[in-house]
TIFIGU-156046 format. One line per 2 residues: for each residue y negated, z, x of N, C-alpha, C, CB. Coordinates in steps of 0.05 Angstrom, whole numbers, plus 5000, padded with zeros to 4 digits. Atoms other than C-alpha are relative to their C-alpha. Glycine has a CB too. Layout:
BEGIN
Y Z X Y Z X Y Z X Y Z X | ...
// end
This chain:
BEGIN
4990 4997 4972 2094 1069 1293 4997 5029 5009 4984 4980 5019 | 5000 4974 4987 2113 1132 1323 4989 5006 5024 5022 5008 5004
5018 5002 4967 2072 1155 1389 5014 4997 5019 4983 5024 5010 | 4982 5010 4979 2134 1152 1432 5003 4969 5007 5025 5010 4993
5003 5027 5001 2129 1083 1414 4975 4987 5014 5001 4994 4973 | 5023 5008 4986 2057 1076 1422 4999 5005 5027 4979 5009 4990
5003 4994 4974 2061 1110 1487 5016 4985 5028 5007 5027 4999 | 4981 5022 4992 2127 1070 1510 4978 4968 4999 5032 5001 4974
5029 5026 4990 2076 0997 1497 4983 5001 5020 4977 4997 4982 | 5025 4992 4979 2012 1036 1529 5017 4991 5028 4989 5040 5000
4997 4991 4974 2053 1048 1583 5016 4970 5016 5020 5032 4999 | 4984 5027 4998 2087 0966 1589 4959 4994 5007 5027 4981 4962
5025 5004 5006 2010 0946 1567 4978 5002 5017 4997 5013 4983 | 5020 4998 4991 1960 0978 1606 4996 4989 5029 4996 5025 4997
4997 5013 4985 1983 0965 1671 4995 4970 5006 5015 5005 5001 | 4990 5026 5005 2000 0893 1657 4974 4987 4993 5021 4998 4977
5021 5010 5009 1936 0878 1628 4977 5006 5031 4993 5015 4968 | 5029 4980 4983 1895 0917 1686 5004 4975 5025 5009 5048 5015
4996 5003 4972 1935 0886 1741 4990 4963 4995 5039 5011 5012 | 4994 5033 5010 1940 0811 1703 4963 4988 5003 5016 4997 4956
5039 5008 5004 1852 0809 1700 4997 5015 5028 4976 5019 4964 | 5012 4998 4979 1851 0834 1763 5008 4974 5016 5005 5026 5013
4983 5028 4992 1894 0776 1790 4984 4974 5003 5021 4992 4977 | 5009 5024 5014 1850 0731 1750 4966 4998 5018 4999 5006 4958
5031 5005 4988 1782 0754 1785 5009 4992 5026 4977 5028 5000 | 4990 5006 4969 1813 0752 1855 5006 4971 5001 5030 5018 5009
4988 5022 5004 1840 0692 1839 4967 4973 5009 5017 5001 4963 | 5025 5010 4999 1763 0668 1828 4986 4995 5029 4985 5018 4984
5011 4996 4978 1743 0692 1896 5017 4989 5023 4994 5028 5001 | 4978 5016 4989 1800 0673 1935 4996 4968 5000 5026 5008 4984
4995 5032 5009 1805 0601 1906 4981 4983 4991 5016 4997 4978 | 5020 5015 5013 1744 0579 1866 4966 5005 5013 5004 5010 4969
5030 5002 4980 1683 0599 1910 4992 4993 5012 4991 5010 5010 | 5005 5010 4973 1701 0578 1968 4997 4966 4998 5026 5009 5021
5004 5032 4998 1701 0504 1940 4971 4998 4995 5018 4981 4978 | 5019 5010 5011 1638 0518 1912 4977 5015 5020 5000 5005 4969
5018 5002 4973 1605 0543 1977 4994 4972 5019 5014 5018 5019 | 5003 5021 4986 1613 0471 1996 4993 4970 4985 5023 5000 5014
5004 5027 5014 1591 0400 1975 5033 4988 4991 4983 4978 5025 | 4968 5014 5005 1657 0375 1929 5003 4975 5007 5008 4998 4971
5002 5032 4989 1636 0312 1953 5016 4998 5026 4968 4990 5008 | 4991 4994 4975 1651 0326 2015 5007 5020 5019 4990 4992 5008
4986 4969 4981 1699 0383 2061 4979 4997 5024 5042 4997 5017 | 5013 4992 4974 1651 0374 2113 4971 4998 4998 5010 4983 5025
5031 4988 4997 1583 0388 2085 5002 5027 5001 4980 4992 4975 | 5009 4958 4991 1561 0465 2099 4989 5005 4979 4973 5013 5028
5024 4982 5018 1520 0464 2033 5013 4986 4984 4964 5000 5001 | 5008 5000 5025 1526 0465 1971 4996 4981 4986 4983 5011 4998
5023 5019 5007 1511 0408 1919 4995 5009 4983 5001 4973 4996 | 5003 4991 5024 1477 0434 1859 5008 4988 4977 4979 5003 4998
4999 5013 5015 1490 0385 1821 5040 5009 4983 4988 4970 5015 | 4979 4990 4999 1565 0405 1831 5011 5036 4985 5000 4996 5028
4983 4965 5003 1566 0479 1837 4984 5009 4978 4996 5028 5032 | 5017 4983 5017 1517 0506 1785 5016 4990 4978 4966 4997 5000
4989 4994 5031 1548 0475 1726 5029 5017 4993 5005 4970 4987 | 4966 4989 5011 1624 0502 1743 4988 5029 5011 5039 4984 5021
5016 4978 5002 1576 0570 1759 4990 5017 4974 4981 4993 5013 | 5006 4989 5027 1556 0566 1690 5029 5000 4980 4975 4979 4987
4977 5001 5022 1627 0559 1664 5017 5026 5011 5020 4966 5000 | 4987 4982 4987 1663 0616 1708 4983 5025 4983 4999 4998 5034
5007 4983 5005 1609 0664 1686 5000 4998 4969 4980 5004 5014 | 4994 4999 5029 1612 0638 1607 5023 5011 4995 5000 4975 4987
4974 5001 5014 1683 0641 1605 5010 5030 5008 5022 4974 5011 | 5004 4977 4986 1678 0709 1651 4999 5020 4990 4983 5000 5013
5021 4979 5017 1635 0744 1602 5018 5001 4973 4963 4985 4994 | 4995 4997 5011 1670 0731 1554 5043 5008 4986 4980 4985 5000
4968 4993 4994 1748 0757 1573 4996 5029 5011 5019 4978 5026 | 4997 4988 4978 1742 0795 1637 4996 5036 4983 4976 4987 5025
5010 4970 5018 1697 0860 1591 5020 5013 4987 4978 4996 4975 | 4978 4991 5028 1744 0856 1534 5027 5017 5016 5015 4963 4981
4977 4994 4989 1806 0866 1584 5001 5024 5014 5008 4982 5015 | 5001 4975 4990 1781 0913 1625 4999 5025 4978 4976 5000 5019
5003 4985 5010 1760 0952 1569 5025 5014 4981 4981 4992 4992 | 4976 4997 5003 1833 0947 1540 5022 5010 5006 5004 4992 5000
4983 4972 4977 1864 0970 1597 4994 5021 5010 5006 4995 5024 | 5016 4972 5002 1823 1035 1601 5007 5014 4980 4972 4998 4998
5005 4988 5026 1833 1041 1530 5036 5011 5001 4987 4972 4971 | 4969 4987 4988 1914 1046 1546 5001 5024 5006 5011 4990 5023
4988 4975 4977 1909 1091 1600 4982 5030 4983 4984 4991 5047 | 5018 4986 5015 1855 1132 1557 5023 5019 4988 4980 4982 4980
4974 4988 5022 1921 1136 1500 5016 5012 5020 5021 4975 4979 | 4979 4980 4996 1967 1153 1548 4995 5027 5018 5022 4986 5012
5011 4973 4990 1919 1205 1588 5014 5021 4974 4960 4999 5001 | 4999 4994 5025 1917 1229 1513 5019 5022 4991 5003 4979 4988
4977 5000 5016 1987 1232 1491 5020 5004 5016 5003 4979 4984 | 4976 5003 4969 2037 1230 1558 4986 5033 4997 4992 4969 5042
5006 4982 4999 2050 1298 1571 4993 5015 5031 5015 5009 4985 | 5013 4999 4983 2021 1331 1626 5012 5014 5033 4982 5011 4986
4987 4992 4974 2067 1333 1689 4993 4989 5020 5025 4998 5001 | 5018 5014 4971 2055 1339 1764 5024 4981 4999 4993 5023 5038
4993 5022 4987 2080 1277 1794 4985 4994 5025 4999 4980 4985 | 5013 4997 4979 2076 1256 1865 4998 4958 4999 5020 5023 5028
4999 5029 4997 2044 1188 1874 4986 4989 5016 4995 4988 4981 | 5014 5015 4974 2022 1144 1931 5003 5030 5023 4959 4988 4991
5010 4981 4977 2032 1210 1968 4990 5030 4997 4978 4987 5010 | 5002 4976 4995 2000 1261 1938 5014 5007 4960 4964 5009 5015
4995 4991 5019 2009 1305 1881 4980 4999 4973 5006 5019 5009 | 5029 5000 5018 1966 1296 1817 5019 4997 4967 4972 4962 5011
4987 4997 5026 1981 1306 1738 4994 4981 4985 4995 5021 4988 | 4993 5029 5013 2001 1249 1697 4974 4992 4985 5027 5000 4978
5018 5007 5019 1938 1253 1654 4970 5002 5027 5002 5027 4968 | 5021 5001 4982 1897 1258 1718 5002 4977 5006 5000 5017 5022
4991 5028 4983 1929 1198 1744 4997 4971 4979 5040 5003 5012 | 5012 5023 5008 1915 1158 1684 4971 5001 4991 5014 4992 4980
5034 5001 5010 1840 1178 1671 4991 4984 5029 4980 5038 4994 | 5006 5015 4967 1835 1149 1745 5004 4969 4990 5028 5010 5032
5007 5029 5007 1862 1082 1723 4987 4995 4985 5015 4985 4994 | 5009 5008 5012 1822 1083 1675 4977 4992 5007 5002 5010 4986
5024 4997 4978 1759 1093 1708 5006 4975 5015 5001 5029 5021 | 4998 5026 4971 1783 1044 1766 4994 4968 4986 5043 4998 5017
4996 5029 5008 1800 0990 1706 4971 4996 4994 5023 4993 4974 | 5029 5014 5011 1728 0995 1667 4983 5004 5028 4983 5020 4968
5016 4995 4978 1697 1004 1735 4984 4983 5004 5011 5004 5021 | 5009 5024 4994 1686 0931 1732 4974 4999 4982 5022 4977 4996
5029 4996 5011 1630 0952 1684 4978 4994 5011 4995 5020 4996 | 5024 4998 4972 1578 0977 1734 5001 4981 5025 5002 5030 5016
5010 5016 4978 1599 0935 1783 4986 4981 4994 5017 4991 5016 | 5005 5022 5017 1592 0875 1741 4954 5005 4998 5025 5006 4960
5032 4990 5007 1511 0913 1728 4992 4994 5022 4991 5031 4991 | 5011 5007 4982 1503 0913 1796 4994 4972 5017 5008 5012 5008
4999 5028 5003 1519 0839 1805 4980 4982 4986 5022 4995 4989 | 5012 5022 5002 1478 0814 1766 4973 4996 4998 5007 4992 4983
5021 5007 4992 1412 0826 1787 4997 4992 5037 4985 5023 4988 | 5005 4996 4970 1428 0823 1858 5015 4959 5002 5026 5037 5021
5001 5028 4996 1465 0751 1855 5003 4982 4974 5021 4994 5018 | 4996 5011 5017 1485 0733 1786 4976 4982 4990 5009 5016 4986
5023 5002 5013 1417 0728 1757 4985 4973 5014 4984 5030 5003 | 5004 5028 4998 1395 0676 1805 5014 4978 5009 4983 4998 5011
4993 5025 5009 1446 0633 1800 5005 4982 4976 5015 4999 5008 | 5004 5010 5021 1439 0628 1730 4975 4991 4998 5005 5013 4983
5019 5018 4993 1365 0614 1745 4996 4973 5009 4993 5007 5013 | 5002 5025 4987 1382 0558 1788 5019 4984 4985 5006 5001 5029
4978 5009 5020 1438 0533 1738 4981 4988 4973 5022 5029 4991 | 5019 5007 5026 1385 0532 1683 4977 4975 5017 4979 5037 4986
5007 5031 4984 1344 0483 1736 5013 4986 5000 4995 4997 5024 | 4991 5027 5009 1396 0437 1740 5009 4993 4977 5016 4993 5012
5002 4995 5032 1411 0443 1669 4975 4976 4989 4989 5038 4994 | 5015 5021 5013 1349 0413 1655 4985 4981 5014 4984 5010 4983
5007 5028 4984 1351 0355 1708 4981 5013 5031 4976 4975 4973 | 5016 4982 4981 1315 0399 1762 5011 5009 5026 4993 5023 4986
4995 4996 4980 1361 0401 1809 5003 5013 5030 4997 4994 4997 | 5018 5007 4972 1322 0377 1871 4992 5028 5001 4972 4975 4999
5018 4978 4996 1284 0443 1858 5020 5026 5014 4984 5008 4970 | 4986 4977 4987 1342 0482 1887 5008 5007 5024 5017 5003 4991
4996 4997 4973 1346 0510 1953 5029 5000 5007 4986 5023 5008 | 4973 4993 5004 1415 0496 1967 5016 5018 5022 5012 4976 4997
4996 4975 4984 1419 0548 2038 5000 5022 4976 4972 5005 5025 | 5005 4973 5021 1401 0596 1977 5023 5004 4980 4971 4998 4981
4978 5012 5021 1446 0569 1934 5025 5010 5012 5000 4967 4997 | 4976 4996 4998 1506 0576 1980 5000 5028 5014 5014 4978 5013
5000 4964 5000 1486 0654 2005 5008 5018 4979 4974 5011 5002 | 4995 4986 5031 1480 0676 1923 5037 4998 4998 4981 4975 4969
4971 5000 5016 1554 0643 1913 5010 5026 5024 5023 4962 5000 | 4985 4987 4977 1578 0671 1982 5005 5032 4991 4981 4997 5032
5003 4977 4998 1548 0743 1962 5017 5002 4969 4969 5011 5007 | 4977 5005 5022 1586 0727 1893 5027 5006 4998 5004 4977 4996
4972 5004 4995 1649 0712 1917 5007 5031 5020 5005 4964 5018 | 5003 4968 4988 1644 0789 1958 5000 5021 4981 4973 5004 5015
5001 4979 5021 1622 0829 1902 5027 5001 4975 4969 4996 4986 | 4984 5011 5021 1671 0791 1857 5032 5015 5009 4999 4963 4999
4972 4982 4985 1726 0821 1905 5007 5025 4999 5000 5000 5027 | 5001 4972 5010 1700 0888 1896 5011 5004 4974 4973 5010 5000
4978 5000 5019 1714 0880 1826 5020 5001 4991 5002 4994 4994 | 4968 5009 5005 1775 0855 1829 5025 5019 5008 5005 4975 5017
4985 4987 4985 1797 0914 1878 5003 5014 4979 4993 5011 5026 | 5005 4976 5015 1771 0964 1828 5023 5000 4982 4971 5000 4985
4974 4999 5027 1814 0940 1761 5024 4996 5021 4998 4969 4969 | 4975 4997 4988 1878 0926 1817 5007 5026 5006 5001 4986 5022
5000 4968 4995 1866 0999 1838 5019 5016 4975 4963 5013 4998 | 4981 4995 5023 1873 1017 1769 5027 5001 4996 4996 4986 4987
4962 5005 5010 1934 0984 1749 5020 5007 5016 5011 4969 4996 | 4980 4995 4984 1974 0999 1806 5001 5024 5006 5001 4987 5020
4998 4969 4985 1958 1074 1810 5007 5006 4965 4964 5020 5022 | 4985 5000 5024 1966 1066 1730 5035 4994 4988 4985 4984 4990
4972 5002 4996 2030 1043 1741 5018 5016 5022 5004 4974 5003 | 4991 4977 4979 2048 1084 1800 5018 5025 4985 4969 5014 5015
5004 4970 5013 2038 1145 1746 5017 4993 4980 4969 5013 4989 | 4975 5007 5019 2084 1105 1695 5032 5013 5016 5001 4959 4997
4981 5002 4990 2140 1100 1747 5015 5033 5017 4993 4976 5014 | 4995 4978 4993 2134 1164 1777 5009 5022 4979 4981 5006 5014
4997 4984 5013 2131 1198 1713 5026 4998 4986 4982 5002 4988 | 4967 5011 5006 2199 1164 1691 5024 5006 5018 5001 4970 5000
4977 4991 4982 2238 1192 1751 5012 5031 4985 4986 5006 5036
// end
Protein backbone atom coordinates (compact mmCIF):
# COMPACT_ATOMS: atom_id res chain seq x y z
CA UNK A 1 0.00 0.00 0.00
CA UNK A 2 1.15 3.31 -1.02
CA UNK A 3 0.96 6.23 1.75
CA UNK A 4 -1.49 8.22 -0.32
CA UNK A 5 -3.47 5.32 0.28
CA UNK A 6 -2.64 4.89 3.81
CA UNK A 7 -3.22 8.50 4.38
CA UNK A 8 -6.59 8.57 2.15
CA UNK A 9 -7.98 5.37 5.06
CA UNK A 10 -6.24 7.40 8.11
CA UNK A 11 -8.06 10.09 7.03
CA UNK A 12 -11.92 7.97 6.42
CA UNK A 13 -10.61 5.95 9.76
CA UNK A 14 -9.52 8.12 12.41
CA UNK A 15 -12.26 10.32 12.60
CA UNK A 16 -14.85 7.61 12.34
CA UNK A 17 -13.45 5.63 14.92
CA UNK A 18 -12.81 8.76 17.37
CA UNK A 19 -16.22 10.14 16.79
CA UNK A 20 -18.09 6.36 16.73
CA UNK A 21 -16.41 5.56 20.69
CA UNK A 22 -17.22 8.77 21.60
CA UNK A 23 -20.93 8.22 20.68
CA UNK A 24 -20.67 4.96 22.46
CA UNK A 25 -19.50 6.57 25.92
CA UNK A 26 -22.09 9.41 25.73
CA UNK A 27 -24.43 7.06 24.85
CA UNK A 28 -23.55 5.33 28.43
CA UNK A 29 -24.13 8.56 30.27
CA UNK A 30 -27.02 9.86 28.49
CA UNK A 31 -28.97 6.46 28.52
CA UNK A 32 -27.54 3.84 30.86
CA UNK A 33 -26.88 5.72 34.20
CA UNK A 34 -29.64 7.38 34.61
CA UNK A 35 -31.58 3.99 34.89
CA UNK A 36 -29.11 2.91 37.16
CA UNK A 37 -29.38 5.95 39.51
CA UNK A 38 -32.73 4.43 40.20
CA UNK A 39 -34.38 1.25 41.60
CA UNK A 40 -35.26 -0.87 38.07
CA UNK A 41 -37.89 -2.04 40.06
CA UNK A 42 -39.37 0.83 40.29
CA UNK A 43 -39.43 4.72 38.29
CA UNK A 44 -40.29 6.10 41.45
CA UNK A 45 -37.73 4.95 43.95
CA UNK A 46 -34.83 7.80 44.41
CA UNK A 47 -32.28 4.98 45.18
CA UNK A 48 -30.62 2.72 43.85
CA UNK A 49 -31.05 -1.21 44.24
CA UNK A 50 -27.79 -2.88 44.52
CA UNK A 51 -28.78 -5.81 43.77
CA UNK A 52 -29.74 -4.27 40.29
CA UNK A 53 -27.15 -1.66 39.60
CA UNK A 54 -23.80 -3.12 40.65
CA UNK A 55 -23.90 -6.15 38.54
CA UNK A 56 -24.80 -4.11 35.07
CA UNK A 57 -21.79 -1.67 36.83
CA UNK A 58 -19.68 -4.58 36.64
CA UNK A 59 -20.54 -5.30 33.01
CA UNK A 60 -20.28 -1.56 31.50
CA UNK A 61 -16.88 -1.25 33.14
CA UNK A 62 -15.72 -5.08 31.92
CA UNK A 63 -16.89 -4.52 28.57
CA UNK A 64 -15.58 -0.67 28.89
CA UNK A 65 -12.10 -1.73 29.68
CA UNK A 66 -11.90 -3.72 27.41
CA UNK A 67 -12.89 -1.62 23.83
CA UNK A 68 -13.12 1.96 24.82
CA UNK A 69 -8.59 1.96 25.44
CA UNK A 70 -8.09 0.00 22.37
CA UNK A 71 -10.22 2.67 20.26
CA UNK A 72 -9.15 5.55 21.60
CA UNK A 73 -5.76 4.48 21.22
CA UNK A 74 -6.51 3.75 17.42
CA UNK A 75 -7.82 6.85 16.75
CA UNK A 76 -4.74 8.76 18.01
CA UNK A 77 -2.74 6.32 16.28
CA UNK A 78 -4.46 7.66 12.80
CA UNK A 79 -4.23 11.12 13.46
CA UNK A 80 -0.49 10.43 14.79
CA UNK A 81 0.00 8.80 10.75
CA UNK A 82 -1.55 11.50 9.29
CA UNK A 83 0.16 14.32 11.62
CA UNK A 84 3.18 12.25 10.21
CA UNK A 85 2.61 11.99 6.59
CA UNK A 86 -0.29 14.83 5.44
CA UNK A 87 1.67 17.58 4.39
CA UNK A 88 1.92 20.48 6.27
CA UNK A 89 -0.61 23.28 5.22
CA UNK A 90 -2.26 26.23 7.03
CA UNK A 91 -5.86 25.59 7.02
CA UNK A 92 -8.51 27.58 8.61
CA UNK A 93 -10.70 25.54 10.97
CA UNK A 94 -13.48 26.16 13.36
CA UNK A 95 -12.26 29.70 12.89
CA UNK A 96 -8.96 29.97 13.27
CA UNK A 97 -5.91 29.29 11.47
CA UNK A 98 -3.67 26.26 12.45
CA UNK A 99 -1.38 23.67 10.32
CA UNK A 100 -2.74 20.45 9.29
CA UNK A 101 -0.20 18.52 11.38
CA UNK A 102 -1.04 20.82 14.31
CA UNK A 103 -4.61 20.13 13.90
CA UNK A 104 -4.13 16.46 13.94
CA UNK A 105 -1.67 16.08 16.96
CA UNK A 106 -4.69 17.95 18.75
CA UNK A 107 -7.08 15.17 17.83
CA UNK A 108 -4.96 13.09 18.84
CA UNK A 109 -4.34 14.23 22.17
CA UNK A 110 -8.22 15.06 22.55
CA UNK A 111 -8.88 11.19 21.32
CA UNK A 112 -6.26 9.36 23.89
CA UNK A 113 -7.22 12.01 26.40
CA UNK A 114 -9.69 9.50 27.61
CA UNK A 115 -6.54 7.96 29.14
CA UNK A 116 -5.98 10.29 32.14
CA UNK A 117 -9.29 10.99 32.43
CA UNK A 118 -10.24 7.40 32.66
CA UNK A 119 -6.97 7.54 35.75
CA UNK A 120 -8.71 10.08 37.26
CA UNK A 121 -12.00 8.19 37.47
CA UNK A 122 -11.05 5.63 38.94
CA UNK A 123 -9.96 6.36 42.18
CA UNK A 124 -12.37 9.08 42.70
CA UNK A 125 -15.65 6.93 41.69
CA UNK A 126 -14.77 3.88 39.81
CA UNK A 127 -12.88 2.15 42.46
CA UNK A 128 -15.74 2.17 44.86
CA UNK A 129 -18.16 0.96 42.86
CA UNK A 130 -16.28 -1.92 42.06
CA UNK A 131 -15.86 -2.28 45.85
CA UNK A 132 -19.42 -2.33 46.34
CA UNK A 133 -20.02 -4.62 43.22
CA UNK A 134 -17.54 -7.11 44.71
CA UNK A 135 -20.04 -6.93 48.02
CA UNK A 136 -22.86 -7.85 46.15
CA UNK A 137 -20.98 -10.27 44.21
CA UNK A 138 -20.54 -12.22 47.10
CA UNK A 139 -24.18 -12.01 48.50
CA UNK A 140 -23.36 -8.82 50.65
CA UNK A 141 -25.45 -6.63 49.32
CA UNK A 142 -27.33 -5.30 52.40
CA UNK A 143 -23.82 -3.96 53.24
CA UNK A 144 -24.22 -1.22 50.68
CA UNK A 145 -25.09 2.18 51.32
CA UNK A 146 -27.29 2.76 48.56
CA UNK A 147 -27.41 7.15 49.06
CA UNK A 148 -23.59 6.24 48.30
CA UNK A 149 -24.23 4.05 45.82
CA UNK A 150 -26.36 6.41 43.75
CA UNK A 151 -23.78 9.70 44.29
CA UNK A 152 -20.60 7.22 42.95
CA UNK A 153 -22.93 6.35 39.73
CA UNK A 154 -24.27 10.02 39.49
CA UNK A 155 -20.45 11.35 39.78
CA UNK A 156 -19.86 8.44 37.04
CA UNK A 157 -22.25 9.30 34.71
CA UNK A 158 -20.43 13.29 34.85
CA UNK A 159 -16.96 12.32 34.51
CA UNK A 160 -18.04 9.71 31.85
CA UNK A 161 -19.31 12.86 29.87
CA UNK A 162 -16.07 14.49 30.20
CA UNK A 163 -14.67 11.67 28.44
CA UNK A 164 -16.84 11.42 25.97
CA UNK A 165 -16.41 15.31 25.17
CA UNK A 166 -12.67 14.81 25.02
CA UNK A 167 -12.51 11.79 22.16
CA UNK A 168 -15.79 13.92 20.32
CA UNK A 169 -13.42 16.96 20.47
CA UNK A 170 -10.99 14.94 18.78
CA UNK A 171 -12.80 13.54 15.95
CA UNK A 172 -14.55 16.49 14.94
CA UNK A 173 -11.57 18.91 14.96
CA UNK A 174 -9.80 15.66 13.32
CA UNK A 175 -12.14 15.79 10.81
CA UNK A 176 -12.62 19.44 10.59
CA UNK A 177 -8.64 19.28 9.46
CA UNK A 178 -9.61 16.36 6.92
CA UNK A 179 -12.24 18.58 5.28
CA UNK A 180 -10.60 21.72 5.40
CA UNK A 181 -7.51 20.33 4.09
CA UNK A 182 -9.44 18.91 0.96
CA UNK A 183 -10.77 22.36 -0.08
Amino acid sequence: MDATTGINIAKVVGPSVSIATAGAILSISALYTPLLSNSARSQSSSKPSPTVTLPSIRFIFSRGSHFFPQAATFAAANFGYLAYYSANTAVKVLGMEMGTRTGFVAAAVLSIAIGPITGLMLPVCNNPLREMAELERQGRGDEVDEGELKKMVKRFEWLNYVRGAAILAGGVLGLAVVIAEGK
